[in-house]
C-alpha positions as CSV (number, residue, x, y, z in Angstrom):
1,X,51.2,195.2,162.4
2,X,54.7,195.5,161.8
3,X,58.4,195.0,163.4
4,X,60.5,197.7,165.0
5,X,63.7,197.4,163.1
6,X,66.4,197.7,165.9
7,X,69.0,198.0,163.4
8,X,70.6,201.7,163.8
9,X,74.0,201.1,162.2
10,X,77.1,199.1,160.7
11,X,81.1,199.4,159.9
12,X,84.0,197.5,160.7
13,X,86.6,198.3,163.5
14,X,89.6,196.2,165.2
15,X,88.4,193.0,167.5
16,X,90.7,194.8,170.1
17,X,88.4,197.3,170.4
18,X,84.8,195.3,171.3
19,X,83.6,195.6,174.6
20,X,82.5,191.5,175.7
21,X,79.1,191.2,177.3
22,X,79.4,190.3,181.4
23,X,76.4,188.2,180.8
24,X,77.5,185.9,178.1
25,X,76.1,182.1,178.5
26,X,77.5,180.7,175.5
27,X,80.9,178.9,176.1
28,X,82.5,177.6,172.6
29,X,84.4,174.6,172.9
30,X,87.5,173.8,170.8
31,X,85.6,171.8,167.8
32,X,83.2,174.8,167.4
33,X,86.0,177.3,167.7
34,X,88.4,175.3,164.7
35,X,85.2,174.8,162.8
36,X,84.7,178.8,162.6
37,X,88.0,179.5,161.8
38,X,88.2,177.1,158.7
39,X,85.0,178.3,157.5
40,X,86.4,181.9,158.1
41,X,89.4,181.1,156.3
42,X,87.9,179.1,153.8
43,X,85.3,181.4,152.9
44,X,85.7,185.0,154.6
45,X,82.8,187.1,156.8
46,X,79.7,186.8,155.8
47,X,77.6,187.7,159.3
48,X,78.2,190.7,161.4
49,X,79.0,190.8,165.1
50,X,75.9,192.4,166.8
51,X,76.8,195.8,169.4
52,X,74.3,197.1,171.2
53,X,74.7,200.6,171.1
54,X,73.1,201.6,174.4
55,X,75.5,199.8,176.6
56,X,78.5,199.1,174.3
57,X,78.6,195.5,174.7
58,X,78.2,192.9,172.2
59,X,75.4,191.0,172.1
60,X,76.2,187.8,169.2
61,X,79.4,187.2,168.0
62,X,82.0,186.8,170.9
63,X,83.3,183.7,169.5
64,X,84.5,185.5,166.1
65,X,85.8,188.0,167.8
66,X,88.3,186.0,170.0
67,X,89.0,183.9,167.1
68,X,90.1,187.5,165.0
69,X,92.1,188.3,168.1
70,X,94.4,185.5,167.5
71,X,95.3,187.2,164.2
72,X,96.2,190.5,165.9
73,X,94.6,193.5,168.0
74,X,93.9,195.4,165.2
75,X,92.0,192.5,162.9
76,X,89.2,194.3,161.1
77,X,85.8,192.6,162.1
78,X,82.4,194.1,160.6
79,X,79.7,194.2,163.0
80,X,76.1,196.2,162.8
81,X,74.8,198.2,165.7
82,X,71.4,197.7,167.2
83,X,69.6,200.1,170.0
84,X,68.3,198.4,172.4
85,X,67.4,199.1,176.1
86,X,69.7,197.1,179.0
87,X,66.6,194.1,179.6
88,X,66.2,194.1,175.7
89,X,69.5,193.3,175.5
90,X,69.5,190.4,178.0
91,X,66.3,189.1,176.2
92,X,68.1,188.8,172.9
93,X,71.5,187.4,174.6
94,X,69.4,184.5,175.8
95,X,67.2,183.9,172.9
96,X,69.2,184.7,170.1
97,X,71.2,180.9,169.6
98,X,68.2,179.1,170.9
99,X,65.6,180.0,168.8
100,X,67.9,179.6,165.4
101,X,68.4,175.8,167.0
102,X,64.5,175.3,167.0
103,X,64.8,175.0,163.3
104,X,64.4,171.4,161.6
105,X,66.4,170.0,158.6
106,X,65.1,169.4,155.1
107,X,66.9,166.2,154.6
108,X,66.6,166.6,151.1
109,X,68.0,169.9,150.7
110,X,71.0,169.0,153.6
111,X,71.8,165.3,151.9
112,X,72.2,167.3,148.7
113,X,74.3,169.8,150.2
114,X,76.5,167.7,151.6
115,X,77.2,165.7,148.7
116,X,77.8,169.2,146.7
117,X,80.4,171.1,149.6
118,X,83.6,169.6,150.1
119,X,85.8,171.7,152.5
120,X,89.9,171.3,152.5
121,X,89.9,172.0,156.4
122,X,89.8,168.8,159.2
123,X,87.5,170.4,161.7
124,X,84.6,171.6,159.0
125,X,85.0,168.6,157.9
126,X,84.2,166.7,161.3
127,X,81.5,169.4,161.4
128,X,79.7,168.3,158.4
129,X,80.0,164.5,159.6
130,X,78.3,165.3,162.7
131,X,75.7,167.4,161.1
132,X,74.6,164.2,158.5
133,X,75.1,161.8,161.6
134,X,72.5,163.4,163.5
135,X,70.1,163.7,160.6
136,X,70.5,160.4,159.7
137,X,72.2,160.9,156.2
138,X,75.7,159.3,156.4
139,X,74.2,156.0,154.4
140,X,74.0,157.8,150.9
141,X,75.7,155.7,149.1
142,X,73.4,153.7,147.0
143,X,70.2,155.8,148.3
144,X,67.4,156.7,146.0
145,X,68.2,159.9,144.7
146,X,71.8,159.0,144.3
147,X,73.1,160.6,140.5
148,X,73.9,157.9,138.1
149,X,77.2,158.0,137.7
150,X,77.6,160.0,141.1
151,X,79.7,156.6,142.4
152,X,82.0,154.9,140.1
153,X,80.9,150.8,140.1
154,X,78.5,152.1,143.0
155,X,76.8,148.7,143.0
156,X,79.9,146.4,144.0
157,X,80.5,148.4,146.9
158,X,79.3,146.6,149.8
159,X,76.3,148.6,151.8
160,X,75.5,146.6,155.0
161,X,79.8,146.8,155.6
162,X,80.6,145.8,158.6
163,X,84.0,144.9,160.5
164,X,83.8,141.9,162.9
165,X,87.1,141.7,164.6
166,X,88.9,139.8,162.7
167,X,92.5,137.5,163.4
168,X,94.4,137.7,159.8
169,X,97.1,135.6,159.1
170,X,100.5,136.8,160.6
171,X,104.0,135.9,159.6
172,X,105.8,137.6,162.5
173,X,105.4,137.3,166.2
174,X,103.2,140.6,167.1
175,X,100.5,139.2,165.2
176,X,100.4,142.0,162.3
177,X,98.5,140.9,159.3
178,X,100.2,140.0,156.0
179,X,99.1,142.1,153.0
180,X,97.5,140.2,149.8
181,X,99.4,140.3,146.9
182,X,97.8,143.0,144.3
183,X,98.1,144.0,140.8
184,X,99.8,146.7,139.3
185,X,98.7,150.3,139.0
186,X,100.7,153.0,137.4
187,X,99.7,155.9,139.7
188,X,97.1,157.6,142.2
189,X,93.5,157.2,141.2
190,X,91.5,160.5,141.2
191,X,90.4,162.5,142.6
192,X,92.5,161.7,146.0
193,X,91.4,163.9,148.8
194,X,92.8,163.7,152.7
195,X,90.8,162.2,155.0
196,X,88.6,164.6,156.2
197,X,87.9,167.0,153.7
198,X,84.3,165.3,152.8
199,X,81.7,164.4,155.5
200,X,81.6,160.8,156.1
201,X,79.2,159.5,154.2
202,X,80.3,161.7,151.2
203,X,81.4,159.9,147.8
204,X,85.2,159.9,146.7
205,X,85.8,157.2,143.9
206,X,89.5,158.1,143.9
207,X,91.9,157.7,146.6
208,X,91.7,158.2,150.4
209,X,94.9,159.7,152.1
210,X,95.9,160.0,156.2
211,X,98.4,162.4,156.4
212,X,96.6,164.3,158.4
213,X,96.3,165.2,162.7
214,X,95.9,161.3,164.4
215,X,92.5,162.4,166.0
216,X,90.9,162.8,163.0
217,X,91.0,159.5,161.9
218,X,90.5,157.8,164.9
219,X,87.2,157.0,164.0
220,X,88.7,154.6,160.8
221,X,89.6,152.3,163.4
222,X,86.2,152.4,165.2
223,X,84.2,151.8,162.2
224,X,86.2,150.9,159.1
225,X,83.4,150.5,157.1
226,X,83.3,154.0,156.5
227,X,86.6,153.8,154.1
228,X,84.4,151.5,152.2
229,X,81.2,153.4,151.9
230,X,83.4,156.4,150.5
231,X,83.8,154.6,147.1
232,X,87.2,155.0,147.3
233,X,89.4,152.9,144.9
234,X,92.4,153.0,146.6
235,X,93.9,154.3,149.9
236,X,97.4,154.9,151.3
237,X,97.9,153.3,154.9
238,X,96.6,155.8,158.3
239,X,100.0,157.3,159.3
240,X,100.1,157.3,162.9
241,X,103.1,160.0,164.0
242,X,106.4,158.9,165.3
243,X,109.3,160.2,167.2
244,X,112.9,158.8,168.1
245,X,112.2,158.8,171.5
246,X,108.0,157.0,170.6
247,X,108.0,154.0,172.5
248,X,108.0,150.8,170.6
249,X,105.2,148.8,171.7
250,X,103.2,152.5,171.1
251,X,104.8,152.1,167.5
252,X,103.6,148.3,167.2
253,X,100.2,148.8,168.0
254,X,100.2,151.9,165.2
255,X,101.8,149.3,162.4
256,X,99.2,147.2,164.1
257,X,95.9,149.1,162.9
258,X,97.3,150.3,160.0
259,X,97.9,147.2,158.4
260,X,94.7,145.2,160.1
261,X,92.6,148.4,157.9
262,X,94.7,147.8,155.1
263,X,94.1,144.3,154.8
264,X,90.7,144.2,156.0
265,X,89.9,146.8,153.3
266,X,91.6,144.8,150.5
267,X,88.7,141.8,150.8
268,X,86.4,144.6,149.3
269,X,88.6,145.6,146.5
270,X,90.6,148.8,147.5
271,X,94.2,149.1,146.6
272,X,96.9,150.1,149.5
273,X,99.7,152.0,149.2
274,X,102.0,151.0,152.1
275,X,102.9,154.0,154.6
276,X,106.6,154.6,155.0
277,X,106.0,157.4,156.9
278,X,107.8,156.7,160.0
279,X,111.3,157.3,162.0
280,X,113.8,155.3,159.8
281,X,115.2,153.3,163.6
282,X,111.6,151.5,163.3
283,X,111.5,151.0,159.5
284,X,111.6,146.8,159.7
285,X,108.7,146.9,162.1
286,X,106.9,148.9,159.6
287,X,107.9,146.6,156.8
288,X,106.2,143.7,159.4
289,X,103.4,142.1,156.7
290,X,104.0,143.6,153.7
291,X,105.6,140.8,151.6
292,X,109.0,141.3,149.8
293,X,108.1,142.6,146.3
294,X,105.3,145.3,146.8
295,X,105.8,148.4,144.6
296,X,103.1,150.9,145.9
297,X,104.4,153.2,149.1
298,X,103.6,156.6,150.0
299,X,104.7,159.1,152.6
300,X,105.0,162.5,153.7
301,X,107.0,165.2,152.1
302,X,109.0,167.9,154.5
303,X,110.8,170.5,152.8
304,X,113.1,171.2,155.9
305,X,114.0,167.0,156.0
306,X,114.4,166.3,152.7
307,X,116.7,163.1,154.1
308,X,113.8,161.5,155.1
309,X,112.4,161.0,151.7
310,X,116.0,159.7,150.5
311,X,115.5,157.1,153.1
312,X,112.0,156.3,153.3
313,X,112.3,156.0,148.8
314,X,115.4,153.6,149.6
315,X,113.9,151.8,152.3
316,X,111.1,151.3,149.5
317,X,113.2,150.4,147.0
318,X,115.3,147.6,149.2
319,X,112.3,145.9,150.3
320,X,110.6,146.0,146.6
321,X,113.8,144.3,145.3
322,X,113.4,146.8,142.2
323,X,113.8,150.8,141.3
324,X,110.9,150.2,139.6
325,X,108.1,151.1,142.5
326,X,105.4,153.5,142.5
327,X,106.4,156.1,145.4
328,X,104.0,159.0,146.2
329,X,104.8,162.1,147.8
330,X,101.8,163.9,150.3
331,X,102.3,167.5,150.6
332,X,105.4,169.4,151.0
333,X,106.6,172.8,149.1
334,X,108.5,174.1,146.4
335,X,111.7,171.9,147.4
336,X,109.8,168.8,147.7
337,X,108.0,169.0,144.3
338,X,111.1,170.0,142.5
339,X,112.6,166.8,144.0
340,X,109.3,164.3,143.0
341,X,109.6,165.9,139.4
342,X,114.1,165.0,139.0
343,X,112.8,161.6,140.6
344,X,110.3,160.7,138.8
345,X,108.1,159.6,141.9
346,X,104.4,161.0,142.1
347,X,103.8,164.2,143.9
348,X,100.3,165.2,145.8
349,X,100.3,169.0,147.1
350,X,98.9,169.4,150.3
351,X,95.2,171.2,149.8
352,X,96.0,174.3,151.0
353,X,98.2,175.1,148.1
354,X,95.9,174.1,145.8
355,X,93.5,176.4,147.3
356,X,96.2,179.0,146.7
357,X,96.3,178.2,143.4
358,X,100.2,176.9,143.5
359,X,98.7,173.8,142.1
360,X,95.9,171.7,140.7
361,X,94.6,169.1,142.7
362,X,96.0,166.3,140.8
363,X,99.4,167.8,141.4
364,X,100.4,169.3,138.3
365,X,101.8,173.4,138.0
């Protein structure tokens, strides 16, 4: 016995010009749609939209084709052409996605896949995550099978983690946590990836940054742990945005978490660099439990503000007491590198210009 093959033709024309299918069940909610488009612009097309060439319509890939649309009429999307007969057609709509979801995971091929891809895009990212939490994979770290050497000091990270609510000493009246004293450290610890690029579960034994969308780090504050079981070394301080007109209790209780993490995550060893990343009217709440003398800050680099970073660096260097502070720049362009390198503070480009090639990831031209 064999198969018919259906197939009766390929190209590539504009999305403009696909016909939608009346009968389409599939709806694509906003995660799946921002997932596709950072895999499409991570990585390019690699499967064809599917036309049916009896009735014009398309029979499996509406999602990519609304998502091309965004980018113009005239996008080029490749699709291949099948005959089929009208009730054909309805059989494959219906079947098509459910059948592909009927297949099970090889755990060992998926946990070592996930270790391997690292993606520079939030909602792949958040993907991934969800993909090893539903398989059961997002407690590698220290797992049998684990590469020697895969986890720097992997055995005095903590496994069982967990983060009771805990009331840390305060010295001001909103209750915020007071920062341990740490050592010194000269600069960023490598490899130091955003938040987000790795599935949880994933093993970064550099530095953790947050300068990233709020949403996608909500989950830090759910369960903590996770900044733990990453490996990381050292991590800057979840930026939560800020406006002149942000409330200030909404403020306090984004200081609040930020420095509760911080502090919780110094008992197992990681190093904080204090966010400064905030509107300057608010900077002595942000200050609020981080004792007078600490040299390590970080914060955001805008090339179209470049005022802020004069006053988030001298806001630094007041409270330090000392010029001599390690202050680290996230992301920013041309103008805000040129500045890090006549100031001698530490520059991170933001991953999609390292992807670009402006930069390698450890900052340098």
């Amino acid at each position: 016995m064999s198969w018919k093959n259906r197939i009766v033709g390929h190209g590539e024309q504009a999305a403009i010009s696909f016909m939608a299918n009346p009968l389409n069940w599939r709806i694509h909610p906003k995660a799946q749609r921002e997932a596709l488009t950072g895999v499409l612009s991570e990585v390019g097309w690699v499967q064809s939209v599917i036309v049916n060439r009896t009735t014009g319509n398309v029979v499996d890939g509406h999602a990519r084709i609304e998502e091309a649309l965004k980018l113009g009429d005239e996008t080029p999307v490749p699709f291949v052409e099948v005959e089929l007969s009208e009730e054909e057609e309805q059989k494959i709509l219906l079947t098509l996605d459910p059948v592909a979801a009927m297949a099970a995971a090889d755990k060992q091929n998926l946990d070592a896949l996930l270790r391997d891809v690292s993606t520079a895009n939030s909602a792949v990212a958040d993907m991934l995550t969800e993909l090893a939490q539903e398989n059961g994979l997002l407690s590698a770290l220290g797992e049998e099978g684990l590469e020697d050497g895969a986890v720097k000091d992997a055995e005095s990270v903590e496994l069982n983690v967990a983060a009771p609510d805990i009331a840390f000493p305060s010295d001001n009246e909103y209750g915020i946590p007071v920062l341990l004293p740490q050592g010194d450290l000269a600069g960023v610890p490598r490899p130091c990836e955003r938040w987000g690029m790795r599935a949880r579960g994933s093993i970064n034994p550099g530095t953790l940054h947050f300068y990233t969308d709020d949403a996608r780090f909500e989950t830090v504050w759910e369960k903590p742990e996770w900044i733990v079981k990453s490996g990381a070394s050292a991590i800057t301080e979840p930026n939560v945005t800020t406006h002149p007109t942000t409330p200030l209790v909404y403020v306090l209780w984004g200081i609040y978490r930020k420095r509760w993490l911080a502090r919780w995550a110094q008992q197992y060893g990681l190093f904080i660099f204090v966010d400064l990343n905030v509107e300057p009217m608010f900077y002595d709440y942000n200050l609020l439990g981080v004792p007078k003398g600490w040299k390590h800050y970080a914060t955001r680099g805008y090339d179209t503000k470049p005022e802020f970073l004069t006053s988030d660096y001298e806001c630094a260097v007041k409270h330090a007491g000392t010029k001599e502070i390690v202050f680290v720049v996230f992301g920013g362009g041309t103008a805000t590198r040129a500045r890090c390198i006549a100031e001698k503070w530490i520059h991170m480009p933001q991953e999609s210009h390292v992807i670009e090639g402006r930069y390698d990831s450890d900052g340098g031209s």
